[in-house]
C-alpha positions in Angstrom: -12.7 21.9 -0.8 -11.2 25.1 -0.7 -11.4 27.6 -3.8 -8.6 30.4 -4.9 -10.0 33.2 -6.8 -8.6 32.3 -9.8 -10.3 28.9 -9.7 -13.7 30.7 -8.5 -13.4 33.3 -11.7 -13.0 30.0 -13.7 -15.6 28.1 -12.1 -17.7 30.8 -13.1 -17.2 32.2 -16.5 -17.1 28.9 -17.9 -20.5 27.7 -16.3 -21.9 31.2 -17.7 -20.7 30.6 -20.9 -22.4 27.0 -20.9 -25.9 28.5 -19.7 -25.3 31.0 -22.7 -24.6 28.2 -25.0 -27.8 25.9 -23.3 -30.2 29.1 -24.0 -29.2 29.8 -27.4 -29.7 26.3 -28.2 -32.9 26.0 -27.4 -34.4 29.3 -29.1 -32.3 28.2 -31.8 -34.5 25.0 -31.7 -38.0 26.6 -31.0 -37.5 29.4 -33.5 -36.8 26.3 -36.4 -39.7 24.7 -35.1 -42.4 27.4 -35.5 -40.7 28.3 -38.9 -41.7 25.3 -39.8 -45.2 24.9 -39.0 -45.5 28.3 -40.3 -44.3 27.1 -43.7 -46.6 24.3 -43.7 -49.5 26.5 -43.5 -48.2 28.6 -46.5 -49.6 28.1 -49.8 -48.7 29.3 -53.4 -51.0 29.7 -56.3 -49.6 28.3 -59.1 -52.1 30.6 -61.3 -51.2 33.9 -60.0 -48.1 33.1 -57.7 -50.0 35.1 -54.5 -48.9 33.6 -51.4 -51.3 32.8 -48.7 -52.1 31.3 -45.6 -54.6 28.3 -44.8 -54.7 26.4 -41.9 -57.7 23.8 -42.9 -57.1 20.1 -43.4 -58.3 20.1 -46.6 -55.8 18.4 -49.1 -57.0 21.4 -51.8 -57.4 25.5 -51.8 -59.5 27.8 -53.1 -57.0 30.5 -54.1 -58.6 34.1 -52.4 -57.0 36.3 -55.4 -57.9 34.2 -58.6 -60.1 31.1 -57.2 -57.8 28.9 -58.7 -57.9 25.5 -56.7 -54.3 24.6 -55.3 -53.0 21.5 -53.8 -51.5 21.9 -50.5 -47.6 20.8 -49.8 -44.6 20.2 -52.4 -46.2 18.7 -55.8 -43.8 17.5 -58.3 -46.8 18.4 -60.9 -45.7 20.4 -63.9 -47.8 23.3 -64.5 
């Protein structure tokens, strides 16, 4: 198979811009991911509003400003 230069610059812009488009997809994808598990650690007080982080299984918190005891995750609790 023989190549012209034209064909060769082709060849290989286009299979730069692919590995360009490959790399950014996957930070794109690790970046979302520890976002998300950084999230999951966070925890509002719903006392004092002062955002902190635990990273204990317990299902409730002991806030470190007020001591007010928080639920972990998205409550649909009023007040």
């Amino acid at each position: 198979m023989d190549l012209t230069l034209v064909e060769f610059v082709i060849l290989a812009l286009s299979g730069s811009c692919a590995l360009v488009l490959t790399f950014t997809l996957i930070s794109r994808f690790f970046n979302l991911r520890s976002e998300t598990r950084a999230l999951a650690k966070r925890v509002i007080c719903r006392l004092c509003l002062h955002a902190f982080e635990d990273s204990g299984h317990t299902k409730t918190v002991h806030c470190p400003h007020c001591g007010a005891i928080n639920e972990k995750g998205r409550s649909r609790r009023l007040g």
